[in-house]
BAMIMAR-864764 format. One line per 5 residues: number of its first residue (from 1); their letters; for each residue y, x negated, z of C-alpha. Coordinates in nm, 2 decimals, decimal comma, always signed. Example, Ala and Ser with C-alpha at 12.3 -4.5 7.8 and 13.67 -1.06 7.14 Angstrom:
! BAMIMAR-864764
1> as> -0,45:-1,23:+0,78 ~ -0,11:-1,37:+0,71 $
This chain:
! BAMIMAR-864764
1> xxxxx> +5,51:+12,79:-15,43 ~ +5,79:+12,62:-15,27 ~ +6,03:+12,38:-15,48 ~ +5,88:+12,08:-15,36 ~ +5,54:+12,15:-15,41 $
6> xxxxx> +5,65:+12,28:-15,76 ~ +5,81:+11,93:-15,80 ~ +5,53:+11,75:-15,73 ~ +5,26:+11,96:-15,93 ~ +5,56:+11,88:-16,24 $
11> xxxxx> +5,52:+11,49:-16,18 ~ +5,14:+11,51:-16,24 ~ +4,96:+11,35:-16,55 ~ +4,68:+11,56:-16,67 ~ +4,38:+11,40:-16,75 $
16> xxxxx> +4,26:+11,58:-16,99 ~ +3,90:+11,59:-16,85 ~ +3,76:+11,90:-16,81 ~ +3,73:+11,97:-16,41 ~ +3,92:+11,63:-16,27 $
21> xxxxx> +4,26:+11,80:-16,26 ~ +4,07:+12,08:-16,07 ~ +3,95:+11,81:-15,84 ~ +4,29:+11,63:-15,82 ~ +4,49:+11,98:-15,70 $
26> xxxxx> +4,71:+11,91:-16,09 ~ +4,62:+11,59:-16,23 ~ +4,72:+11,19:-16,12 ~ +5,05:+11,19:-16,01 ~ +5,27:+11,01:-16,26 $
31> xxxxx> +5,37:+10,62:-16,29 ~ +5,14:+10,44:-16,05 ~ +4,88:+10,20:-16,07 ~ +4,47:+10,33:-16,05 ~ +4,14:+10,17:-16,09 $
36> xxxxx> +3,86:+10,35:-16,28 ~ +3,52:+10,16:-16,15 ~ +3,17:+10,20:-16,22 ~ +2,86:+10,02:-16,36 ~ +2,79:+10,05:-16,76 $
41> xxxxx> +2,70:+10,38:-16,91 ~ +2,90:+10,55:-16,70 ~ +3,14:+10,73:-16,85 ~ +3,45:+10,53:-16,79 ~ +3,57:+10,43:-17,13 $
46> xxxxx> +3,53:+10,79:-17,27 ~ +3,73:+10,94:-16,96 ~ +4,01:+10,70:-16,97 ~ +4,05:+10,79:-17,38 ~ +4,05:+11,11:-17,27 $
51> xxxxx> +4,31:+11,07:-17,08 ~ +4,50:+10,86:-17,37 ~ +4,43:+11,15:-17,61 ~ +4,59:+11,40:-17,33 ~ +4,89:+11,20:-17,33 $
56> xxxxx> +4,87:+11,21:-17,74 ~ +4,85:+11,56:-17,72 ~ +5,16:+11,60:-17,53 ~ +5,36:+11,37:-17,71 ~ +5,37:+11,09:-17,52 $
61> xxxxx> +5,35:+10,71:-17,61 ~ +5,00:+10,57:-17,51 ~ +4,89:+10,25:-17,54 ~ +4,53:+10,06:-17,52 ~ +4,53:+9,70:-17,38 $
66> xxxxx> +4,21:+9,50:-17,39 ~ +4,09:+9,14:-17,38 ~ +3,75:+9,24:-17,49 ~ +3,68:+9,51:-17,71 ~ +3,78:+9,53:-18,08 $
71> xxxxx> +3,96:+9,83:-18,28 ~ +3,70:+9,88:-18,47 ~ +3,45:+9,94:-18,16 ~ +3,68:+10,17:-18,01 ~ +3,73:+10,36:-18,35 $
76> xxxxx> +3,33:+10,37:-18,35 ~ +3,28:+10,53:-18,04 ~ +3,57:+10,78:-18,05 ~ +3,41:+10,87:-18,36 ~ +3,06:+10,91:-18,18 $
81> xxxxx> +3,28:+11,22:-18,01 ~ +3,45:+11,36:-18,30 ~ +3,78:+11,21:-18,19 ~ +4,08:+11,07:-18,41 ~ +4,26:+10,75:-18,26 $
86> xxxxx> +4,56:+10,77:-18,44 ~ +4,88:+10,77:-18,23 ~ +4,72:+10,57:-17,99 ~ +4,80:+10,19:-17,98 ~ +4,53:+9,94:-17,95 $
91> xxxxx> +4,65:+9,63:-17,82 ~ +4,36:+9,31:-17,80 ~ +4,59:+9,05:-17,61 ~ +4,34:+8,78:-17,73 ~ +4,49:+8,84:-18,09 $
96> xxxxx> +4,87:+8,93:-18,02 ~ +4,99:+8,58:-17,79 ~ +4,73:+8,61:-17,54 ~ +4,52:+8,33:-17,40 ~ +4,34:+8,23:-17,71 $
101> xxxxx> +4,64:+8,08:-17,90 ~ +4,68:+7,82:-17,64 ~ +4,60:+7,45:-17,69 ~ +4,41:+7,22:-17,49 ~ +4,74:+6,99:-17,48 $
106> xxxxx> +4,82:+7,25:-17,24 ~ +4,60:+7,24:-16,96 ~ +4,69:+6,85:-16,91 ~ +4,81:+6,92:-16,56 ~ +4,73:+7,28:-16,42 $
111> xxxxx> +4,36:+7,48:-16,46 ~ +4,28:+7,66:-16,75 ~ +4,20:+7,96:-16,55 ~ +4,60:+7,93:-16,41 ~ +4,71:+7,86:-16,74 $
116> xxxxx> +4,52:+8,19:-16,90 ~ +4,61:+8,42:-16,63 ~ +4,97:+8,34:-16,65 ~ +4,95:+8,38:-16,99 ~ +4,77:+8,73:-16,95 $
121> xxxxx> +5,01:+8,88:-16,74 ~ +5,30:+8,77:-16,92 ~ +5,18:+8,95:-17,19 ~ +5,12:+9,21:-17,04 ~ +5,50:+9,30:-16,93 $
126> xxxxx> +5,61:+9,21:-17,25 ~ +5,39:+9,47:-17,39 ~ +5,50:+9,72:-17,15 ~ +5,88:+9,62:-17,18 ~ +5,86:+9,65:-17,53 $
131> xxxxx> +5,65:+9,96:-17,59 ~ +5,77:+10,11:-17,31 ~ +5,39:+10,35:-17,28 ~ +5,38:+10,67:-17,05 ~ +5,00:+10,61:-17,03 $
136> xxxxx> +4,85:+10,29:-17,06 ~ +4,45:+10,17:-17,01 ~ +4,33:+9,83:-16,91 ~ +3,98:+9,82:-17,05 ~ +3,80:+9,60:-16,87 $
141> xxxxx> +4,06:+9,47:-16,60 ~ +3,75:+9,34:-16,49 ~ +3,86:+9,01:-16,72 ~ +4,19:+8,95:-16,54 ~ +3,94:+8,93:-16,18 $
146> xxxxx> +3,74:+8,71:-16,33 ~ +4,05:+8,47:-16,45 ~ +4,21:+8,48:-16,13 ~ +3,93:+8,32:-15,91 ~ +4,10:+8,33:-15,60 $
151> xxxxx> +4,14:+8,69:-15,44 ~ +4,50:+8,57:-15,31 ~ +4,60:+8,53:-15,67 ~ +4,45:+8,82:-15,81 ~ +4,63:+9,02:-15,58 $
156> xxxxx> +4,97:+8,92:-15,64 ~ +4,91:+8,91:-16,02 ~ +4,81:+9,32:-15,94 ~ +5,12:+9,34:-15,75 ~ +5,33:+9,20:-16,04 $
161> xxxxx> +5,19:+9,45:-16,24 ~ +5,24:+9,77:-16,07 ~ +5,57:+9,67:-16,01 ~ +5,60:+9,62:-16,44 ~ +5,45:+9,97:-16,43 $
166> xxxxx> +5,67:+10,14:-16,16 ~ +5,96:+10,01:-16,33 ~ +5,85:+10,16:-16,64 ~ +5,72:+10,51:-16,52 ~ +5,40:+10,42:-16,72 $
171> xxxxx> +5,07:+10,59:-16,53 ~ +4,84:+10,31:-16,58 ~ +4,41:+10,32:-16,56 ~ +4,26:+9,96:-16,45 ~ +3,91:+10,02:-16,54 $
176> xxxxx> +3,69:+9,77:-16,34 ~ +3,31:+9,69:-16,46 ~ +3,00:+9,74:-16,20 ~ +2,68:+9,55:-16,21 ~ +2,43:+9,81:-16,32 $
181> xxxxx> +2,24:+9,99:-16,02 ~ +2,49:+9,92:-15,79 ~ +2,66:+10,10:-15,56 ~ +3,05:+10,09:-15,68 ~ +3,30:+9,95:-15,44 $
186> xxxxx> +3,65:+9,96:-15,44 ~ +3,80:+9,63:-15,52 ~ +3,89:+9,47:-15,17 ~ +4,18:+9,24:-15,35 ~ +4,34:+9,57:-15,48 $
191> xxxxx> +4,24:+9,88:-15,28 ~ +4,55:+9,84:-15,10 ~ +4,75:+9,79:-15,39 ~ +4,68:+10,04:-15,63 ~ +4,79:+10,42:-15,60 $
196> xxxxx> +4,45:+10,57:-15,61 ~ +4,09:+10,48:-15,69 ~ +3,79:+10,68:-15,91 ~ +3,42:+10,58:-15,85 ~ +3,17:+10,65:-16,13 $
201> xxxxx> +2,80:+10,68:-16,01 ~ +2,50:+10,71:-16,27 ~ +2,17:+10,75:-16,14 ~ +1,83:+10,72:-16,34 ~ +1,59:+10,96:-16,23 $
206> xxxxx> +1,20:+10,90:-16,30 ~ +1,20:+11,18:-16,55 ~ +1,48:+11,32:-16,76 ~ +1,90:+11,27:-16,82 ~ +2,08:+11,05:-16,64 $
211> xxxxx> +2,28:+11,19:-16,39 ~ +2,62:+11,15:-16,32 ~ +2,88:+11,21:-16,02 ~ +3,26:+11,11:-15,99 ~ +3,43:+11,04:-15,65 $
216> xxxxx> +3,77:+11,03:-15,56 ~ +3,75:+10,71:-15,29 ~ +4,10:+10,75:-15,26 ~ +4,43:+10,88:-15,38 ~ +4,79:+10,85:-15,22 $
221> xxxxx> +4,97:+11,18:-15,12 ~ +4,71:+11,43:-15,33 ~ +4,49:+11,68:-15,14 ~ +4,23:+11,62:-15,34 ~ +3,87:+11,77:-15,29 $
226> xxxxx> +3,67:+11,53:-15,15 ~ +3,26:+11,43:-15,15 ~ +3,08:+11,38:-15,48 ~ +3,10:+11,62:-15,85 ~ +2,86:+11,61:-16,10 $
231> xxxxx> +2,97:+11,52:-16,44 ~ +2,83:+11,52:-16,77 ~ +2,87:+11,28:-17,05 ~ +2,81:+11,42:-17,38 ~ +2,98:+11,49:-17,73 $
236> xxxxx> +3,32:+11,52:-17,68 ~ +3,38:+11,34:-17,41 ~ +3,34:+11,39:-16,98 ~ +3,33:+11,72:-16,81 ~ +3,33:+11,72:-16,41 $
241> xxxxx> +3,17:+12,06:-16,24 ~ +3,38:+12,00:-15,91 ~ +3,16:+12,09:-15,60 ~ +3,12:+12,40:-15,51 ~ +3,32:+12,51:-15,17 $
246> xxxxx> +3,20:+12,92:-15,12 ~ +3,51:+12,96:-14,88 ~ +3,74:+12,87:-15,15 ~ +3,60:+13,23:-15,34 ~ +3,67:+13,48:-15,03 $
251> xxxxx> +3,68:+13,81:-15,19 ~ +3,65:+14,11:-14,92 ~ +3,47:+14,45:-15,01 ~ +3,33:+14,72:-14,86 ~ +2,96:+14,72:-14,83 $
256> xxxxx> +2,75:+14,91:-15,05 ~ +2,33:+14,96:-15,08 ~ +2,23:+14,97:-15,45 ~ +1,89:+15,08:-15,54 ~ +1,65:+14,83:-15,70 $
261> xxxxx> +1,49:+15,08:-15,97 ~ +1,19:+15,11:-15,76 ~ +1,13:+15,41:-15,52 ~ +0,93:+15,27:-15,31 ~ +1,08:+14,88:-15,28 $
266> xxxxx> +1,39:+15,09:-15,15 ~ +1,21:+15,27:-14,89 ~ +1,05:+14,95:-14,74 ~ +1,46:+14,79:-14,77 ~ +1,54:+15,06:-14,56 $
271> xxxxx> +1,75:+15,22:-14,83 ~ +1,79:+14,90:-15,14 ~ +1,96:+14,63:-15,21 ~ +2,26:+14,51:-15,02 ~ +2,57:+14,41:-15,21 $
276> xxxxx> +2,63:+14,05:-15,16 ~ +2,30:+13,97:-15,00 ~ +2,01:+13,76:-15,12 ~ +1,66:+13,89:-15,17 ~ +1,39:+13,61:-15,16 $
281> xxxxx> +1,06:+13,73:-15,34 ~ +0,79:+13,49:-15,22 ~ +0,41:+13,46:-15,38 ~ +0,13:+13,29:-15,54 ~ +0,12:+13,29:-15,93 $
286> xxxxx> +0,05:+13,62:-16,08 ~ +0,18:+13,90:-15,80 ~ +0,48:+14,01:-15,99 ~ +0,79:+13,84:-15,87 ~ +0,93:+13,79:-16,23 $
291> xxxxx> +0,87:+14,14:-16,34 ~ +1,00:+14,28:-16,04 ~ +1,32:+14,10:-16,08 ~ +1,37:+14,26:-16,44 ~ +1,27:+14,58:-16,34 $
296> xxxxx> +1,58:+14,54:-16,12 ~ +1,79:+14,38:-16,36 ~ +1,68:+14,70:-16,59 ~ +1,79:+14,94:-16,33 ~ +2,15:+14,79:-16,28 $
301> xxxxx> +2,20:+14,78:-16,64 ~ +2,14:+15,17:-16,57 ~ +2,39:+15,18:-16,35 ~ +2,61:+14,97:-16,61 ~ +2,61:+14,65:-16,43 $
306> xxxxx> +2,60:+14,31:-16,58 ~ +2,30:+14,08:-16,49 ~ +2,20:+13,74:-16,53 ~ +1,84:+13,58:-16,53 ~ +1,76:+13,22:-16,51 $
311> xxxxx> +1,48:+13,13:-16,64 ~ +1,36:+12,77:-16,50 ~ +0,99:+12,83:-16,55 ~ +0,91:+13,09:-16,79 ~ +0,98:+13,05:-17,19 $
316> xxxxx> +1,21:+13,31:-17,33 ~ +0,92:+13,40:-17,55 ~ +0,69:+13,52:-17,28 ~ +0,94:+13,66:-17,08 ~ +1,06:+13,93:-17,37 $
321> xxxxx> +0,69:+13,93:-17,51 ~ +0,60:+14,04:-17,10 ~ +0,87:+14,32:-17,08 ~ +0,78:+14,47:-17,40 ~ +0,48:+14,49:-17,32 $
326> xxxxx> +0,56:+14,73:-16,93 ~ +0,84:+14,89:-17,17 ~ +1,11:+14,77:-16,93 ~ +1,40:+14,81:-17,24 ~ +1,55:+14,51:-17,15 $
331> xxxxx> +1,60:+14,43:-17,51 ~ +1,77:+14,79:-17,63 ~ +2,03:+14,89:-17,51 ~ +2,21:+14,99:-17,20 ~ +2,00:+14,67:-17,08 $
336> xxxxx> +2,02:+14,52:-17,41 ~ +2,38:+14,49:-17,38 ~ +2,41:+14,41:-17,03 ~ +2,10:+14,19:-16,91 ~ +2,17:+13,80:-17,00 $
341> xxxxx> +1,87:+13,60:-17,02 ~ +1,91:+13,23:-16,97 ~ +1,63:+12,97:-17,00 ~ +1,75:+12,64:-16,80 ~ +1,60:+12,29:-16,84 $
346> xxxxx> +1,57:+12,16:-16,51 ~ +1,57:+11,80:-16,67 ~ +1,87:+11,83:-16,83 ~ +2,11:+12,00:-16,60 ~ +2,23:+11,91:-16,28 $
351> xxxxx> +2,31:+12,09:-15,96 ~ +2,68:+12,09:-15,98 ~ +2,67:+12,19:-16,37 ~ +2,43:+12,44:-16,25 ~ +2,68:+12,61:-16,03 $
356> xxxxx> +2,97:+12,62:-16,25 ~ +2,73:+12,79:-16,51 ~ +2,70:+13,08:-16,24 ~ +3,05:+13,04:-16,16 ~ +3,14:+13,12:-16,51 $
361> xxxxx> +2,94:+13,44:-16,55 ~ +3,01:+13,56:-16,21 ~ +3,38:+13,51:-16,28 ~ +3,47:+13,54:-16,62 ~ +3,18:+13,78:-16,78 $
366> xxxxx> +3,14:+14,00:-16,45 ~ +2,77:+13,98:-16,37 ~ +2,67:+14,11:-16,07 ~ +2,36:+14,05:-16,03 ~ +2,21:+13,66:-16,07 $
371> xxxxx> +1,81:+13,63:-16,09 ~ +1,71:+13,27:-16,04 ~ +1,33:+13,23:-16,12 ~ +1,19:+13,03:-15,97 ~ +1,36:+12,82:-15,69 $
376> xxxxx> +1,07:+12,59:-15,77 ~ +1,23:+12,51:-16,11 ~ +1,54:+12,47:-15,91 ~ +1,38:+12,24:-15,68 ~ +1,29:+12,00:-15,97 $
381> xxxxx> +1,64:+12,00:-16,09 ~ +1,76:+11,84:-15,78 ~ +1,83:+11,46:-15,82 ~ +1,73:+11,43:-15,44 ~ +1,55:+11,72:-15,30 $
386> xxxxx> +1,70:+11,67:-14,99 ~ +2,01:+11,80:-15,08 ~ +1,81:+12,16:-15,18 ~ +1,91:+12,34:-14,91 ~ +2,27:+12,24:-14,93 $
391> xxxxx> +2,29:+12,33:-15,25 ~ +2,13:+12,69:-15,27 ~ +2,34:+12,72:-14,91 ~ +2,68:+12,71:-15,09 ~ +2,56:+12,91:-15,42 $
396> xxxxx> +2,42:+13,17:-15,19 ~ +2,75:+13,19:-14,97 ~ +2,92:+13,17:-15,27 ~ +2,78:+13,46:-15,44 ~ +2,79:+13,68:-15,12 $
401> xxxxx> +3,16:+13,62:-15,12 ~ +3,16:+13,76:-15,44 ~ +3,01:+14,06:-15,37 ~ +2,71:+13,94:-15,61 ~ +2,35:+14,09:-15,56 $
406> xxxxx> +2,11:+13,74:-15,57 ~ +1,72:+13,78:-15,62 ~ +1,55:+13,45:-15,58 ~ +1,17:+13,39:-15,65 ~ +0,95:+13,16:-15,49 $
411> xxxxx> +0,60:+13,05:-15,62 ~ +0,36:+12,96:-15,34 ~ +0,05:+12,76:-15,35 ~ -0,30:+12,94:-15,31 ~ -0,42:+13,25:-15,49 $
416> xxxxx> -0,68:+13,52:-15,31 ~ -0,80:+13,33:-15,05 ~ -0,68:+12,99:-14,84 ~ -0,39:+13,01:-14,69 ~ -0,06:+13,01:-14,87 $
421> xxxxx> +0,19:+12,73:-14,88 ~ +0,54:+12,72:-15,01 ~ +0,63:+12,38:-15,18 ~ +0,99:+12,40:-14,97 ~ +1,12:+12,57:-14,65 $
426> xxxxx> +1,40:+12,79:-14,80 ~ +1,39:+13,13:-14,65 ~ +1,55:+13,13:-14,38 ~ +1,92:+13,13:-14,63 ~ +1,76:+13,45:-14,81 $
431> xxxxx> +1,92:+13,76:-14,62 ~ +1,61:+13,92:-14,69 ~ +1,25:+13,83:-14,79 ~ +1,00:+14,02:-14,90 ~ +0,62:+13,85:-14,95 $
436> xxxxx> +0,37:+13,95:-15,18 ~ -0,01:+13,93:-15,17 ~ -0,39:+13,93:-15,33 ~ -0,64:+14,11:-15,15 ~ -0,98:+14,24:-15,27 $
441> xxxxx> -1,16:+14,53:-15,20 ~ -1,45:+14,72:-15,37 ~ -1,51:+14,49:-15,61 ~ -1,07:+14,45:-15,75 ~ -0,85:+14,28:-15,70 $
446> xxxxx> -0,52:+14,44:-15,55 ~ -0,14:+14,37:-15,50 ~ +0,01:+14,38:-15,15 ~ +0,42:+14,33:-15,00 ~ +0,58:+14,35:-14,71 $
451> xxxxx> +0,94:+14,32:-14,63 ~ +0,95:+14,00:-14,37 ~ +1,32:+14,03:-14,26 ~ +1,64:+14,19:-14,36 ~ +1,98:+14,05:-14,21 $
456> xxxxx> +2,17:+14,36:-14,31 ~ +2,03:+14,67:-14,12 ~ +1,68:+14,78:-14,09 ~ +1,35:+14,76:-14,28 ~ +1,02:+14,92:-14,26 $
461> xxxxx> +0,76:+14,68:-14,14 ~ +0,47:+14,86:-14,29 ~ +0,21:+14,69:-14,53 ~ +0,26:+14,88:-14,92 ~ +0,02:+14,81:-15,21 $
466> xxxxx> +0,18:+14,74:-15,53 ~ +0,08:+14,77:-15,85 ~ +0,27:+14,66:-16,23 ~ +0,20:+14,86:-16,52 ~ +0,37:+15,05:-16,78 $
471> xxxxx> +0,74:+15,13:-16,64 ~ +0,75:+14,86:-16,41 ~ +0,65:+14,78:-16,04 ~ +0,49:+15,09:-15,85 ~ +0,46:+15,09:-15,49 $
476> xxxxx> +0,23:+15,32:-15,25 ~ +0,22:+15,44:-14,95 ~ +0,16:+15,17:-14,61 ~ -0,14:+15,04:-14,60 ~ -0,27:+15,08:-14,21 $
481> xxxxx> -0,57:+14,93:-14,30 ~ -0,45:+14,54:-14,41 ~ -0,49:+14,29:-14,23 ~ -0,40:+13,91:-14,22 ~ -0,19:+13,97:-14,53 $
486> xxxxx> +0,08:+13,68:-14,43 ~ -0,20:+13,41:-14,35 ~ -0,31:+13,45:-14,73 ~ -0,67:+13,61:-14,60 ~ -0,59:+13,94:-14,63 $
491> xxxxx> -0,88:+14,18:-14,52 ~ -0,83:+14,60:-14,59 ~ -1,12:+14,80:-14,40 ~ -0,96:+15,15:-14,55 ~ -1,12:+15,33:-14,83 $
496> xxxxx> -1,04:+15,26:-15,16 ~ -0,90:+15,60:-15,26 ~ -0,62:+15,48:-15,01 ~ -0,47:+15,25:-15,29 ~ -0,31:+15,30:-15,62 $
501> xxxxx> -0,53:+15,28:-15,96 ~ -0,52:+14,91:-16,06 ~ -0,65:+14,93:-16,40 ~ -0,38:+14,98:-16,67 ~ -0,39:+15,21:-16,99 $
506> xxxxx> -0,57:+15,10:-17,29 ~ -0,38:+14,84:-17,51 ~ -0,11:+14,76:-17,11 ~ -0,04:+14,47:-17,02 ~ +0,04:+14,41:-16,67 $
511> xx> +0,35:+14,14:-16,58 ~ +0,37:+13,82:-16,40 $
């Protein structure tokens, strides 16, 4: 790091929310003027005590200026976080000189909106003069707009501010109200006075948490990462999960085949699973994708590898009560200790918050293999599902990057006879995909996969029976005689003694 770029990171403010320093390359740099804008609900109150409480923390003098809100409703909603104001000064200009000690003998030749603006921002750089704050919010500034009235006016009275501020090397939040369901705008009047500018965004879905996203409209000399982070807004205060750039998590190593636990899933991969690929395991309800996924989660605990699984459909209950049940030993150990099983609420969790979750075990617990079942869980997650792709795009890259074996699993619609549908168009960002299949045949109902593409070398293109019983996920030899097993109408003309045995021990139970 060069001395000027350790100069500047050393003139920064951090903000003390989680993820926004990340997103700011250090924090907001210190002593200049910024607006903190979004409709109600937000989030903006709690991040700009947050960033008082920061300030606290680090000794500095904060202060809290309002023409609105009471002591006593600020105490109540720090509370609501489990935070303790003391330290931080709470100024209500209304009660301390402000606008509402003025009589009407006053306004006998000028407007009262002159007359209370005047009066505002006089006492506001007597405040700052004489408490001389490192950190001060503004809570709502959206007042001071309303008093002005004319946008000339309200500009200069900004202008007289930030040069209060500047003087005083106070870093100074403006936090500007939204009407609810709109779009925030910077504030035309002072975009081009103020040193940088933070949009809120909160968006009601039809079912489930609101969510949330934060973006940086602008910010003088920062190189900060652009588009829009998810953020949540819970107990003790904002956290932003900053968007998720794969190229920014380059790692390089050599490539490596691992094997998936299963003889003959390797065979068709043309020797197993590639490190840093994908595997997409697409099927109607009931062909095995989840329990082949934990048969190789089993295996790389084996191998003493860390795993992951995501569960997004299944309950915790029935995925443990399922694995018992084939005798997979996912719950003693080597796998005990090294497979994590994770059950997500796709209502409650947002893409961006997704990611950093992965991040996090990827990173700091050292999994190397993620399972996310199903991507049709994932899908409902999605605030907009157009954005899917885009999404699972950067995870995937990001998780290549890192080396990180990903099995994905896709339930498609139709069972043993129709054709098969999938609810999205997402496997053409799998490195690999393999399908799986019903077809029936002297009078039972069988288990058929095939091994549609493999980006990394070569495959066999063969047609295997499968079947799931105690151990796991058992695969034959290629079936010469199936037919029409990717249109969903499979037809196998072969003899039955061709197949494997699909009828499981006395007191199995065969897996999902």
């Amino acid at each position: 790091m060069t001395d000027s770029t350790s100069s500047a990171a050393a003139s920064r403010d951090r903000t003390g929310v989680p993820g926004l320093d990340h997103v700011l390359r250090g924090g907001l740099p210190g002593g200049h003027l910024y607006l903190l804008q979004g409709a109600a609900g937000a989030g903006k109150t709690t991040l700009a005590l947050q960033f008082l409480l920061e300030g606290r923390r680090r000794g500095e003098r904060v202060v809290w200026c309002t023409l609105s809100e009471t002591e006593a409703q600020l105490d109540e909603m720090a509370r609501s976080h489990g935070w303790d104001l003391s330290g931080i000064r709470t100024v209500n200009l209304t009660q301390s000189g402000g606008p509402s000690t003025l009589g009407d003998a006053q306004y006998s030749f000028f407007s009262p909106a002159d007359i209370e603006l005047d009066d505002v921002t006089r006492a506001i750089v007597e405040l700052v003069e004489r408490e001389r704050p490192r950190r001060l919010v503004f809570d709502p500034f959206s007042d001071v707009r309303l008093l002005a009235r004319d946008p000339l006016r309200y500009r200069r009275q900004v202008l007289q501010l930030r040069e209060t501020f500047e003087r005083a090397g106070t870093t100074v939040l403006l936090i500007l109200e939204q009407e609810i369901g709109a779009v925030p705008q910077s504030d035309p009047a002072a975009e081009g006075v103020v040193h940088g500018i933070l949009c809120l965004y909160q968006q009601a879905p039809d079912y489930g948490r609101p969510r949330r996203r934060l973006r940086i409209h602008k910010m003088r000399g920062v190189g900060y990462r652009e588009g829009f982070h998810d953020i949540a807004l819970r107990r003790g205060g904002v956290v932003v999960y900053p968007r998720l750039v794969a190229m920014d998590h380059s790692q390089h190593e050599a490539f490596e085949t691992v094997s998936s636990g299963i003889a003959g899933l390797d065979e068709m991969l043309g020797g197993g699973l590639d490190r840093g690929a994908s595997l997409l395991v697409a099927g109607p309800a009931g062909t095995g994708k989840s329990t082949m996924c934990a048969h190789v989660a089993a295996a790389a605990a084996a191998r003493g590898e860390r795993s992951i699984v995501y569960l997004f459909d299944e309950t915790l209950r029935s995925f443990d009560a399922r694995n018992d049940g084939l005798a997979l030993g996912l719950r003693s150990p080597p796998a005990g200790d090294l497979v994590r099983v994770v059950r997500v609420d796709p209502a409650e969790l947002s893409p961006g918050e997704f990611a950093h979750v992965v991040r996090h075990a990827v990173e700091d617990d050292g999994v190397r293999l993620v399972v996310l079942d199903s991507l049709n869980g994932y899908l409902s997650a999605m605030p907009d599902e157009r954005h899917l792709a885009l999404h699972m795009h950067e995870l995937l890259t990001y998780l290549s990057l890192r080396n990180v074996v990903t099995l994905l699993t896709l339930n498609q619609h139709g069972l043993a006879s129709g054709p098969v549908e999938s609810p999205v168009e997402i496997s053409y960002l799998a490195d690999t995909v393999l399908v799986l299949r019903y077809f029936e045949t002297a009078g039972a109902v069988h288990r058929a996969a095939a091994v549609i593409k493999r980006r990394c070398g070569q495959h066999e293109f063969t047609t295997r029976d499968m079947t799931i019983g105690r151990g796991g996920v058992r695969f034959g030899q290629p079936l010469s005689s199936l037919h029409g097993l990717l249109s969903g109408q499979a037809v196998f003309t072969g003899s039955p003694a061709d197949l494997q045995d699909t009828r499981p021990p006395p007191g199995e139970t065969t897996g999902r």
